[in-house]
SERO-4910 file (N, C-alpha, C, O; in steps of 0.05 Angstrom, whole numbers):
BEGIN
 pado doro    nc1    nc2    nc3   cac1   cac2   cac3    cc1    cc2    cc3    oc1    oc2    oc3
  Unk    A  -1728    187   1246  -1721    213   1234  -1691    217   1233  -1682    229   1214
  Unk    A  -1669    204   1257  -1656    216   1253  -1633    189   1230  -1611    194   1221
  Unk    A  -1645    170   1228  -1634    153   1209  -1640    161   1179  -1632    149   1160
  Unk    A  -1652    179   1178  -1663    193   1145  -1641    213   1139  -1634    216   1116
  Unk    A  -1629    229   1163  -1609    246   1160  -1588    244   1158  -1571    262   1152
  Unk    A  -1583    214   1165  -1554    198   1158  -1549    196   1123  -1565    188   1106
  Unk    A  -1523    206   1120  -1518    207   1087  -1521    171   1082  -1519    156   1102
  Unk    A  -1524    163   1058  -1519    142   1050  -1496    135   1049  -1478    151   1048
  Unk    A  -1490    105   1049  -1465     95   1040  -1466     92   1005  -1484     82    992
  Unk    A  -1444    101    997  -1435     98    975  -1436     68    976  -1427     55    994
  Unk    A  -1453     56    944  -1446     31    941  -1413     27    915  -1408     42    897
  Unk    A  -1399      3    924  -1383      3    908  -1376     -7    883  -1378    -30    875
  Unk    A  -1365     20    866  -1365     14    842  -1359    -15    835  -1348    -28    854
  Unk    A  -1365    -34    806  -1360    -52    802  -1330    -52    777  -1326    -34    760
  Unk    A  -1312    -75    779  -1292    -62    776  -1301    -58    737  -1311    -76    723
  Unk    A  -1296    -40    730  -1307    -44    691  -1284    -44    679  -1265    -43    694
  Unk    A  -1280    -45    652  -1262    -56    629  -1241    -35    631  -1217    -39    628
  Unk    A  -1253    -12    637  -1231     18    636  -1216     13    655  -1192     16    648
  Unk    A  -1218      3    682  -1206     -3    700  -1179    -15    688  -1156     -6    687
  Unk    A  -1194    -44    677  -1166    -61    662  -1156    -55    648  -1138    -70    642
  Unk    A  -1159    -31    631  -1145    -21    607  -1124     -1    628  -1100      1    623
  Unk    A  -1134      8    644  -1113     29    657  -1091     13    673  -1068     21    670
  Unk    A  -1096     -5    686  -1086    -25    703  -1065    -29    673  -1041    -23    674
  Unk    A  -1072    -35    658  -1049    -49    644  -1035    -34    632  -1017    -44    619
  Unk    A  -1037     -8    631  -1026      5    622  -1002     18    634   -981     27    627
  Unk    A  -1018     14    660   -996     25    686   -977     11    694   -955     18    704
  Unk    A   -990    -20    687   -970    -50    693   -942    -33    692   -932    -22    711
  Unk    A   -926    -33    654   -902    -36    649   -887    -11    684   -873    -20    702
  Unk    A   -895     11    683   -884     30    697   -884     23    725   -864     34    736
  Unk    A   -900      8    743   -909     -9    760   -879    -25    772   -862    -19    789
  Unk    A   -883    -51    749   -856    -62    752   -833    -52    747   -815    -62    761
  Unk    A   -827    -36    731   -800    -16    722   -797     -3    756   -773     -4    763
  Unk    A   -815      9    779   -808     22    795   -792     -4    812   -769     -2    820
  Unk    A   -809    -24    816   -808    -48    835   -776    -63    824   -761    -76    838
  Unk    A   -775    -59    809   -747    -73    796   -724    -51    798   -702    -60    793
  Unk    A   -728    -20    805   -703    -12    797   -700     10    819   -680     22    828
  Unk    A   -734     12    826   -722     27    848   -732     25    884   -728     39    904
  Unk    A   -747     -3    879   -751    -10    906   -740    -40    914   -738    -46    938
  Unk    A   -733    -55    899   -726    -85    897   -691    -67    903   -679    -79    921
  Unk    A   -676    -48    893   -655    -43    905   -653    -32    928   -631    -35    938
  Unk    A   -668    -22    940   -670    -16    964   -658    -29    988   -649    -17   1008
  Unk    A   -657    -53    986   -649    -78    999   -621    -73   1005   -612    -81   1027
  Unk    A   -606    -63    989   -582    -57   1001   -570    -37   1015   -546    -30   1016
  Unk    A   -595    -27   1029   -595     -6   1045   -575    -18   1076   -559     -6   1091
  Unk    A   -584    -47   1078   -566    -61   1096   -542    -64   1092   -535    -82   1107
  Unk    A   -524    -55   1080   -504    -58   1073   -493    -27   1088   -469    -26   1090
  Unk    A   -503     -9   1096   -494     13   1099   -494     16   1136   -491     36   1150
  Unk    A   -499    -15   1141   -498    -22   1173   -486    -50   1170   -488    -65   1190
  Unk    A   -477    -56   1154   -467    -80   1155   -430    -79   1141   -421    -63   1124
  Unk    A   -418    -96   1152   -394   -101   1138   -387   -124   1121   -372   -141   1130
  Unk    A   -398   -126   1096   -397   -134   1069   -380   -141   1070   -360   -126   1068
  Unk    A   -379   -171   1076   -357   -187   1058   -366   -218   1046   -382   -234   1056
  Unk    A   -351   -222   1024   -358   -253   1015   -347   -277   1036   -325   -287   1039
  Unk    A   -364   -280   1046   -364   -293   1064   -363   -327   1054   -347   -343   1063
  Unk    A   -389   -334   1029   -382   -357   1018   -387   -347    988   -407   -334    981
  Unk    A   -363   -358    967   -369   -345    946   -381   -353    921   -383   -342    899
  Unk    A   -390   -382    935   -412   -402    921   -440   -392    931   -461   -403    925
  Unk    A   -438   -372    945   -465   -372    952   -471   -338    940   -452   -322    937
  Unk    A   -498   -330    934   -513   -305    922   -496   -285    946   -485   -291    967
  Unk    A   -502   -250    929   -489   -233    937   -511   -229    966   -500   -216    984
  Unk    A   -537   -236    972   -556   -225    980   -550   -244   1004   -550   -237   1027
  Unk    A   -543   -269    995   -541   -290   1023   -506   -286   1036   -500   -297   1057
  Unk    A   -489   -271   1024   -467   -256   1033   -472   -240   1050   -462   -243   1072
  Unk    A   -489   -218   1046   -504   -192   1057   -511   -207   1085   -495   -210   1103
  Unk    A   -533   -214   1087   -544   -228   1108   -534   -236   1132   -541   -233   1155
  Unk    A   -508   -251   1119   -489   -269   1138   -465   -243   1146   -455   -246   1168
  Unk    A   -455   -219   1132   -440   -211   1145   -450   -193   1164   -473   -184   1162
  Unk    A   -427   -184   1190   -425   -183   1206   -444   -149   1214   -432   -129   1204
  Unk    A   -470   -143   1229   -477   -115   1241   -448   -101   1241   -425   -109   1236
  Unk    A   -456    -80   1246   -434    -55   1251   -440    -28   1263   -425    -12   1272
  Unk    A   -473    -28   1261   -486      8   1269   -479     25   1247   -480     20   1223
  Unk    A   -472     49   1261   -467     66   1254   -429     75   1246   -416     95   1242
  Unk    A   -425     54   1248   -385     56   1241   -384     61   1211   -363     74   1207
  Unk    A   -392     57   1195   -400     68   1169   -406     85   1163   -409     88   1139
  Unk    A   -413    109   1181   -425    139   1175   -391    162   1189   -383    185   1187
  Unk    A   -385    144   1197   -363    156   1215   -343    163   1207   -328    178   1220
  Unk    A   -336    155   1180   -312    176   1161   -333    205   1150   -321    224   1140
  Unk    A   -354    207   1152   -365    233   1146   -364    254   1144   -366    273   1129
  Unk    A   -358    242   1184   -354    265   1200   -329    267   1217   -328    283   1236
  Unk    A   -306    249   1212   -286    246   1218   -270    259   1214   -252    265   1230
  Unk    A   -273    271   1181   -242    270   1156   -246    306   1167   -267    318   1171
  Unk    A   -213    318   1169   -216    339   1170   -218    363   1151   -209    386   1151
  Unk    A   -237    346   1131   -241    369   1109   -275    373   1104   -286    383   1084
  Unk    A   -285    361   1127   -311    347   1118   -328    379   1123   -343    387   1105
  Unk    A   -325    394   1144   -329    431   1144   -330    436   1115   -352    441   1104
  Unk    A   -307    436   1099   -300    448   1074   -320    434   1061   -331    452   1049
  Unk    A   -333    412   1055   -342    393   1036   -362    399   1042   -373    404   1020
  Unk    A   -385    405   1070   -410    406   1074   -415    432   1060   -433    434   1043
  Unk    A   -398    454   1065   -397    482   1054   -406    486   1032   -427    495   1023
  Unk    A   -375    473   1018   -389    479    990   -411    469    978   -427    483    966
  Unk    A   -414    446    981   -448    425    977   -464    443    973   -472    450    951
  Unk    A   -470    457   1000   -488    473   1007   -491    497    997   -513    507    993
  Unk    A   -464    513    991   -469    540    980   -477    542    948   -495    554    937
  Unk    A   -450    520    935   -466    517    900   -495    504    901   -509    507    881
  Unk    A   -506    492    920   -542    484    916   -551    501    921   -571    499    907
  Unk    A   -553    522    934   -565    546    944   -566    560    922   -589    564    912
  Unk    A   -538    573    905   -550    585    880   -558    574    860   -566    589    842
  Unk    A   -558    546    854   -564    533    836   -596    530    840   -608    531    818
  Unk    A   -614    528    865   -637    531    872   -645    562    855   -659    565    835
  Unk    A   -631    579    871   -641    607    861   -636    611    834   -648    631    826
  Unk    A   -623    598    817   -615    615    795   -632    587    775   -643    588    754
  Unk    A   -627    569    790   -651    551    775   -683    552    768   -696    540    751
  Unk    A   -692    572    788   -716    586    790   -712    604    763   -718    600    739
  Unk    A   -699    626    778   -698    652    772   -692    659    736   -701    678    723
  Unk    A   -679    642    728   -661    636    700   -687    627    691   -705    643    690
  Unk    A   -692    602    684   -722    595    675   -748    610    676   -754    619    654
  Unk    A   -758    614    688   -778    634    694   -774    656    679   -790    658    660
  Unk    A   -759    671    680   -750    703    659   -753    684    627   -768    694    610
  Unk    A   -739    663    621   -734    662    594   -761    650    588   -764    649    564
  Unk    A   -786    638    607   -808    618    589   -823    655    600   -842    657    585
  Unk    A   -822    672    612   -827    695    604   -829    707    578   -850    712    565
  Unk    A   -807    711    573   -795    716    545   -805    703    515   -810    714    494
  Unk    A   -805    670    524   -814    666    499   -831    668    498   -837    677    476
  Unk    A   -855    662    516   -889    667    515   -894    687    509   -916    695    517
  Unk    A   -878    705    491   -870    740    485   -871    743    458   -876    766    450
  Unk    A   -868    728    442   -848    721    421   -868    712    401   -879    691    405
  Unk    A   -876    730    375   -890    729    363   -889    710    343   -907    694    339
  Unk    A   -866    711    331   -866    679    313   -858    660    330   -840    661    347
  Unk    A   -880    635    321   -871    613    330   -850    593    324   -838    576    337
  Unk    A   -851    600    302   -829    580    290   -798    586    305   -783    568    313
  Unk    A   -793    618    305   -770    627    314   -771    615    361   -752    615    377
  Unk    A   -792    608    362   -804    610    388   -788    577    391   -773    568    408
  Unk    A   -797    567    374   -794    536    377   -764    527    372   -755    506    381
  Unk    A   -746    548    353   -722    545    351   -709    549    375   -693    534    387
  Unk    A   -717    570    381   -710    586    406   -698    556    436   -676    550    446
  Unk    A   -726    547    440   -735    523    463   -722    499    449   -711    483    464
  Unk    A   -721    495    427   -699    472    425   -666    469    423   -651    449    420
  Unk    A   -660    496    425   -634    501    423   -624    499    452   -601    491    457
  Unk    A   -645    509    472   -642    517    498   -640    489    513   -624    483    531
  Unk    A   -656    475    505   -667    448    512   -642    432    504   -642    414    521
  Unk    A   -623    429    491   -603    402    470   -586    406    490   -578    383    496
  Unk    A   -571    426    508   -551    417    535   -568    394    550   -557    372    552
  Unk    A   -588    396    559   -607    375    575   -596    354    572   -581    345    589
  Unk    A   -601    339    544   -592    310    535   -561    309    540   -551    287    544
  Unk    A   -547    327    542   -513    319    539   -505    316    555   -505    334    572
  Unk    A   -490    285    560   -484    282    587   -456    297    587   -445    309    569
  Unk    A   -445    292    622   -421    315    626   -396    306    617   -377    321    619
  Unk    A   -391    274    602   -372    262    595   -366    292    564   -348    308    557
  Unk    A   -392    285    555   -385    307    534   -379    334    542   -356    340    536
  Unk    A   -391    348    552   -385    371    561   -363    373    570   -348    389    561
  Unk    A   -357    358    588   -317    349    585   -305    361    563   -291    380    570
  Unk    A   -305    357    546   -296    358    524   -302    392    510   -286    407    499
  Unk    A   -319    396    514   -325    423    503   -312    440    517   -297    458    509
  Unk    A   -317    435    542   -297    458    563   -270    454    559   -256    474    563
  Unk    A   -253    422    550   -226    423    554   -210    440    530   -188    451    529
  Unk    A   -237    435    504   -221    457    482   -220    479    483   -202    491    471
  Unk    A   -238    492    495   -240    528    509   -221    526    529   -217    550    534
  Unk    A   -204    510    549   -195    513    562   -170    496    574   -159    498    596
  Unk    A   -164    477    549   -140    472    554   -110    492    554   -105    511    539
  Unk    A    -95    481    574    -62    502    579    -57    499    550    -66    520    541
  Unk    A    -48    484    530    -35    487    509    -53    497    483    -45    518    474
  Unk    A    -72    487    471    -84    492    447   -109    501    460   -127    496    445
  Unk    A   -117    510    478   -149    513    484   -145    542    464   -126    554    454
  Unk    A   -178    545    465   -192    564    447   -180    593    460   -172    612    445
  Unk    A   -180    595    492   -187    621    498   -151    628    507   -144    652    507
  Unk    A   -132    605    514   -115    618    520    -99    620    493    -75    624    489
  Unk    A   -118    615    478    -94    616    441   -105    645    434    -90    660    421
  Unk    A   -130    654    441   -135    678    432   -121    699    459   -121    721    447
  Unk    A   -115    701    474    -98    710    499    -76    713    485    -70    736    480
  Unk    A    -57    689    476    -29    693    465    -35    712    450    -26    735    454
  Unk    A    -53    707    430    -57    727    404    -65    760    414    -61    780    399
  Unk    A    -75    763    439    -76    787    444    -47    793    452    -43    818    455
  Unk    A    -31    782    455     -5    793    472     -4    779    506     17    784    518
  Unk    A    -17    767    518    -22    749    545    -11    735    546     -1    722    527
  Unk    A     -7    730    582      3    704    582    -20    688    584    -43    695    591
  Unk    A    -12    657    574    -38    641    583    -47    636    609    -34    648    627
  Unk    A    -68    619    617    -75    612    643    -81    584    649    -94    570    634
  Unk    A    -72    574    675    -67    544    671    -98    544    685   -103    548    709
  Unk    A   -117    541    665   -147    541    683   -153    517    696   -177    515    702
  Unk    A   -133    491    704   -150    468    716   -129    464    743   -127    443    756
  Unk    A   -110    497    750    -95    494    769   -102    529    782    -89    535    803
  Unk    A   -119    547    771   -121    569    785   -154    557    796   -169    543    783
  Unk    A   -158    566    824   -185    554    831   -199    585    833   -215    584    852
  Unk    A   -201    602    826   -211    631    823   -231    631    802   -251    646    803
  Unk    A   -226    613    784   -250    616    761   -276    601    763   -299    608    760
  Unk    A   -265    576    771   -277    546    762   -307    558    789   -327    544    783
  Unk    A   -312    572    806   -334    575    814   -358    598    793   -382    598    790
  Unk    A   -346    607    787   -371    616    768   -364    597    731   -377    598    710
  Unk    A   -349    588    734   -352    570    702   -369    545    718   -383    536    700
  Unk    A   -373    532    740   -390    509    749   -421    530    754   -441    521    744
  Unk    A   -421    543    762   -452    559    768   -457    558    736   -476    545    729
  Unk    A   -440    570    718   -449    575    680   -454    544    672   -468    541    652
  Unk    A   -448    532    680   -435    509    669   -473    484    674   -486    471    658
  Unk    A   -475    490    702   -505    477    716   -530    494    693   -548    486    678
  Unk    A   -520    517    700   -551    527    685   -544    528    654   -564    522    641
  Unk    A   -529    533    643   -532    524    617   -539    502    604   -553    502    583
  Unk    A   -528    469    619   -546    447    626   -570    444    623   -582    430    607
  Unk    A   -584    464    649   -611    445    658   -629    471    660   -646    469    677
  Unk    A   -629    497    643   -643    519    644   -663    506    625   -686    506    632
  Unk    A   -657    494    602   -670    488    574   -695    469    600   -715    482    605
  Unk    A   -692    452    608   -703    443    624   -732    450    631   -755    446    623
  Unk    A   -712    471    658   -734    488    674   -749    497    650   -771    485    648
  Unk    A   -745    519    628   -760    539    621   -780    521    607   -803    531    605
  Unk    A   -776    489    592   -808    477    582   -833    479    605   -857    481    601
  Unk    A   -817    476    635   -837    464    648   -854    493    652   -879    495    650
  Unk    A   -839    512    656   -858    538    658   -871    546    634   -895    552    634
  Unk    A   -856    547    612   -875    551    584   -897    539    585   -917    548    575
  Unk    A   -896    515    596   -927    500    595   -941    505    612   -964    497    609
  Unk    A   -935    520    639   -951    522    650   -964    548    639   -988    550    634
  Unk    A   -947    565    636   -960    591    616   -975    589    595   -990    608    592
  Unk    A   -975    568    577   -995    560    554  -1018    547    557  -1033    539    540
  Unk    A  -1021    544    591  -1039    534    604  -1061    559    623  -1077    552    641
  Unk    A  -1057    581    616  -1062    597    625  -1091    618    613  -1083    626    592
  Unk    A  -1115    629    616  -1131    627    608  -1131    650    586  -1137    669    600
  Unk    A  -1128    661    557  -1118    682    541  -1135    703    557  -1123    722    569
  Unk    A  -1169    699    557  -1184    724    563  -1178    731    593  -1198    741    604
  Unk    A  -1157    730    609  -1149    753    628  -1130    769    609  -1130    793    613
  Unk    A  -1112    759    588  -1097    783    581  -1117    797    562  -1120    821    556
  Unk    A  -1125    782    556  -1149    812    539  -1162    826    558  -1165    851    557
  Unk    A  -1169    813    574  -1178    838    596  -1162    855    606  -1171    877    614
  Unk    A  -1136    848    608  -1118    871    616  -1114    884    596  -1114    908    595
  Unk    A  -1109    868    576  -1096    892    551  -1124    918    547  -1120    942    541
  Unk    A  -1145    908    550  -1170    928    551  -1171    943    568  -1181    964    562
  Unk    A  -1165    941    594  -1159    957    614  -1124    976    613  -1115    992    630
  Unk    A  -1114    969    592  -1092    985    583  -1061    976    597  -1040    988    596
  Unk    A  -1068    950    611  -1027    949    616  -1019    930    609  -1031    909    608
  Unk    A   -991    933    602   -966    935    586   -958    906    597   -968    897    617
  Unk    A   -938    892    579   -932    871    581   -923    865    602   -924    842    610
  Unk    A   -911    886    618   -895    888    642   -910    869    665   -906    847    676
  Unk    A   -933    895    667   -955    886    686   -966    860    679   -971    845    698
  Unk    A   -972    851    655   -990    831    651   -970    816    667   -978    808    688
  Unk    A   -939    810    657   -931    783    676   -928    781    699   -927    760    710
  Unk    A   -927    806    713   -922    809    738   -955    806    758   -956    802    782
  Unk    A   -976    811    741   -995    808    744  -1016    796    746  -1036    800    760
  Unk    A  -1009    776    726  -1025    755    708  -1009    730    712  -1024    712    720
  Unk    A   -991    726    709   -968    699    694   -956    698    717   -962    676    726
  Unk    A   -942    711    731   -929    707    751   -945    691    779   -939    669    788
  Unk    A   -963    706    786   -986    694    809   -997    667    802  -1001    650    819
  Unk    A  -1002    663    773  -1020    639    760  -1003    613    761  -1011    590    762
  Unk    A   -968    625    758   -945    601    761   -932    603    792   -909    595    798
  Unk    A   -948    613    808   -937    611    835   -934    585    845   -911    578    850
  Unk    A   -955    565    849   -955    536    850   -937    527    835   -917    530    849
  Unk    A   -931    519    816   -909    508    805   -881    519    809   -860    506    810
  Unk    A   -883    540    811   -850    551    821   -847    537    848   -828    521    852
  Unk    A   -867    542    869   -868    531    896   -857    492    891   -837    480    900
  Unk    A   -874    483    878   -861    460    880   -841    452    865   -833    428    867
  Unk    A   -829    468    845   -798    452    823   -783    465    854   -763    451    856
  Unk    A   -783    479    871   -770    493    889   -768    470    923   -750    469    940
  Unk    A   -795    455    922   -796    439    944   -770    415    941   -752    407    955
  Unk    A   -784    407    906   -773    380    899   -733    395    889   -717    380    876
  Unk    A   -727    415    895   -702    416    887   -684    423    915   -659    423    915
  Unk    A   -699    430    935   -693    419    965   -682    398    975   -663    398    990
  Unk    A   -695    373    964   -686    353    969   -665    341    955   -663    316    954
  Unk    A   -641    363    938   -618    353    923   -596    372    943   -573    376    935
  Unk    A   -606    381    967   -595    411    968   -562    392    981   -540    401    975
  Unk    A   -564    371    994   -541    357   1005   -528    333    986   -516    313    995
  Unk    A   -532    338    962   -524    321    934   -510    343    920   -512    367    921
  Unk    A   -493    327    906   -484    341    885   -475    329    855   -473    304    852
  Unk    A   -471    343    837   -471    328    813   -447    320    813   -431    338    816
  Unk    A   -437    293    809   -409    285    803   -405    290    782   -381    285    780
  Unk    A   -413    299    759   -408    299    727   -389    324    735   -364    324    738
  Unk    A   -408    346    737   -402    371    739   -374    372    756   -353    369    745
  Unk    A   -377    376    779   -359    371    795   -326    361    796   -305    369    805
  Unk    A   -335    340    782   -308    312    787   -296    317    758   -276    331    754
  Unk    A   -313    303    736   -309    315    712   -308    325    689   -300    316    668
  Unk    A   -316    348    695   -310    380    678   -284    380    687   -266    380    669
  Unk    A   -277    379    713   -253    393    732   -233    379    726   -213    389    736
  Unk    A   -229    358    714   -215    337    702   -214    321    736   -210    298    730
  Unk    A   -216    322    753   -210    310    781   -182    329    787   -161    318    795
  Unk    A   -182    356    782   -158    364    787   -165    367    821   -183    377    834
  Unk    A   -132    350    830   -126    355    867   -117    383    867   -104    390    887
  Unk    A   -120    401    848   -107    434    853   -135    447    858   -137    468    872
  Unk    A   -153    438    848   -183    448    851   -197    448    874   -217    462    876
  Unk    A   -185    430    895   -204    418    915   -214    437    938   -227    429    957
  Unk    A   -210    456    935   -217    478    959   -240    490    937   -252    508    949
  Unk    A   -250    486    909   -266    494    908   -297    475    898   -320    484    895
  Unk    A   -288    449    894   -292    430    881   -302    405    894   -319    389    884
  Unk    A   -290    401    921   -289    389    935   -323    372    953   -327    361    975
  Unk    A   -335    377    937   -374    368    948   -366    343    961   -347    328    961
  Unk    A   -394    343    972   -399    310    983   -393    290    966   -377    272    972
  Unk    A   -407    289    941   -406    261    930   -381    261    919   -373    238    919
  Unk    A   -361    281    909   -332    286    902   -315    266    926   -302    245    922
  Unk    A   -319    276    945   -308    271    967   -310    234    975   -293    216    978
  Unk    A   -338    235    976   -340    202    977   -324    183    957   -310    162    959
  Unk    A   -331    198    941   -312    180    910   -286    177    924   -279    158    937
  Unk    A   -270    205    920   -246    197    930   -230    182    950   -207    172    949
  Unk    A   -260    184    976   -257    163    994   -255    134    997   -241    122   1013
  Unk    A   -276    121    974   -273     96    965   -251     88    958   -240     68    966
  Unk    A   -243    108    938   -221    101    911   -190     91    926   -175     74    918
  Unk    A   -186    108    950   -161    112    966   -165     85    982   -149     67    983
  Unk    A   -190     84    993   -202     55   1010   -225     43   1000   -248     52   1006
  Unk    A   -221     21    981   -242      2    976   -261     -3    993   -260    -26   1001
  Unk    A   -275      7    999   -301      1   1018   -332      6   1011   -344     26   1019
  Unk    A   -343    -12    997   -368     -7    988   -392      2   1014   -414     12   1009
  Unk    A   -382     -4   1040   -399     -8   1056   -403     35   1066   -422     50   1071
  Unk    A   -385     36   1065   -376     70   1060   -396     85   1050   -412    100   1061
  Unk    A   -392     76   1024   -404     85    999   -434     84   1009   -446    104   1017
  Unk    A   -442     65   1008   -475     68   1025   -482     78   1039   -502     91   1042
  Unk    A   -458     72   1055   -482     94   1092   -483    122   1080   -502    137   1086
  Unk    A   -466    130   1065   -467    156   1046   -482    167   1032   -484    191   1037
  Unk    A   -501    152   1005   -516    141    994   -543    153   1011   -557    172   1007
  Unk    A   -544    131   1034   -568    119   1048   -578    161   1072   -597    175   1068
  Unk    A   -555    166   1091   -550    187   1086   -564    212   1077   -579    228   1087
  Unk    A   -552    209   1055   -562    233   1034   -588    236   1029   -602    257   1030
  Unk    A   -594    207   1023   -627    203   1013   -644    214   1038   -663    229   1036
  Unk    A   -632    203   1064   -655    212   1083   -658    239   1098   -678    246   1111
  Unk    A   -626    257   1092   -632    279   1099   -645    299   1074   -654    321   1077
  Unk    A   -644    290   1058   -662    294   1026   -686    298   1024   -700    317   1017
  Unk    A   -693    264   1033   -727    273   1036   -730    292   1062   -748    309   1062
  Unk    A   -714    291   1085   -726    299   1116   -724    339   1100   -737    355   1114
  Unk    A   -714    350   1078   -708    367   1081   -737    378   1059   -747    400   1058
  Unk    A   -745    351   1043   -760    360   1025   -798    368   1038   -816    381   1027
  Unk    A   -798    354   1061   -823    350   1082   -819    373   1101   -838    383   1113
  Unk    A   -793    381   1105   -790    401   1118   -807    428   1110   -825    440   1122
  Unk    A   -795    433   1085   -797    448   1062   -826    451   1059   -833    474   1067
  Unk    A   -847    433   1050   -865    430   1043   -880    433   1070   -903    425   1073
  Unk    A   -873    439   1080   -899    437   1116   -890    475   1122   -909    490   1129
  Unk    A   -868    485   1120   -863    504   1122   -885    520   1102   -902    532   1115
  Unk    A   -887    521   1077   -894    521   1054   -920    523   1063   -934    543   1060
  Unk    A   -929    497   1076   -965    492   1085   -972    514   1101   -993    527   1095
  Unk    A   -956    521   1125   -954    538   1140   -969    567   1125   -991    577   1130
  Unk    A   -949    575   1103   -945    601   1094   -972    602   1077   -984    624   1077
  Unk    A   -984    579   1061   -999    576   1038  -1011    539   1033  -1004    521   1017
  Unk    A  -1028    540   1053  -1030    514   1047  -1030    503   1017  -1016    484   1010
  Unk    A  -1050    520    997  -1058    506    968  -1035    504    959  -1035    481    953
  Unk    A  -1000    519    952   -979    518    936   -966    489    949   -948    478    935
  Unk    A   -974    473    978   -965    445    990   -966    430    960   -980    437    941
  Unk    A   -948    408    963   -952    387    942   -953    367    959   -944    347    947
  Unk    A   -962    361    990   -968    344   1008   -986    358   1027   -996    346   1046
***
């Protein structure tokens, strides 16, 4: 009797043709990871080791190998340099609103358009928002230096023309923190707001007819309806943007700012910082423990995040 109450074992599937069509499909992306972002991995040793060509007939990997342990002496300009206070700071304070305003900015505008009765105007709308995305910051360089070059820029030629003096904007550091906050989300808002639009077009119509039949206003529907339904997804673009919180964008940063040294009390991030540290001292081995670093207080911050998260709401976990 009591062997009748034992569940069965599942017998195992046999492998079928769908199997191999998926398998192969998955192949190309498979190897693309293994080739670019785990086969590099390997030079994670380098960020405990002191890299040098040791024989120069021989591969960079059998160099690696042969030079000399070191620990942790590689992490030790980090926390050495007496600007490194200033550098963790700022890191931390522009990711903080860049988190919040990365949320907060997106969300209101795939609001808005899910609002928006023509589509055509809807779709202009999302691709206009969307075309900073693609541009890298070499360009954007450029857009900012003609609005804001000392001699011919856009805004201090319209200044003269009011009667002003101009402003040397890549030597006053008073501005450049809210033109880098404008500068991120005008970027990467186009971004955020597809991923929420879709989740909103994923959303079931007959609750808003049920609300609209029960009589409230667009207000309530999002706050009501749309908002709660994209809680999960806000929760996790929010886990996974945790783990950039001790990164920073060199484009943005380094050059928009042209690398101005008059900037550096506001400008001054981690990965800014490393650069310059290399540049002054050739040391690749630097550069890694840096690298290596980042990545692991990255993920340690993104598991953090996500268990906290579990805590509060297990189902919004993305682990």
């Amino acid at each position: 009797m009591e062997n009748q109450n034992l569940p069965k074992k599942r017998k195992r599937d046999r492998w079928a043709k769908r199997d191999t069509e998926l398998t192969i499909l998955t192949l190309p992306t498979v190897i693309w990871y293994i080739c670019f972002c785990y086969f590099p991995m390997f030079g994670i040793l380098m960020a405990f080791k002191n890299y040098k060509m040791i024989d120069g007939t021989k591969s960079f990997f059998y160099n690696l190998l042969k030079s000399e342990w070191t620990g942790f002496k590689n992490f030790e300009f980090l926390f050495t340099s007496g600007s490194g206070a200033l550098v963790v700071k700022l890191t931390l304070l522009y990711n903080i609103v860049f988190i919040i305003l990365g949320i907060v900015i997106p969300v209101a505008l795939s609001l808005m358009m899910s609002q928006l009765y023509s589509k055509r105007f809807g779709k202009t709308c999302q691709t206009l928002m969307f075309l900073p995305y693609f541009m890298s910051w070499v360009v954007v360089t450029y857009f900012v230096f003609a609005f804001l070059s000392p001699d011919k820029g856009l805004i201090n030629t319209i200044l003269v023309n009011l009667g002003k003096d101009p402003v040397s904007w890549y030597q006053e550091t008073k501005y450049w923190p809210a033109i880098l906050i404008f500068l991120s989300q005008w970027k990467g808002m186009g971004y955020g707001m597809v991923v929420y639009l879709a989740t909103i077009t994923g959303i079931d119509n007959t609750l808003y007819e049920a609300a609209m039949i029960d009589g409230a206003t667009k207000f309530q529907q999002a706050t009501k309806i749309t908002l709660p339904l994209m809680k999960s997804v806000i929760i996790m673009m929010f886990i996974l943007a945790m783990g950039g919180l001790v990164r920073s964008d060199f484009g943005l940063f380094y050059q928009v700012t042209k690398g101005s040294d008059s900037l550096y009390t506001v400008t001054e991030t981690i990965d800014v910082f490393i650069y310059k540290m290399i540049k002054t001292q050739p040391n690749p081995n630097m550069g890694s423990a840096a690298a290596f670093l980042q990545s692991v207080v990255g993920c340690g911050l993104i598991l953090l995040s996500n268990w906290i998260v579990k805590k509060v709401d297990n189902e919004s976990a993305i682990i």
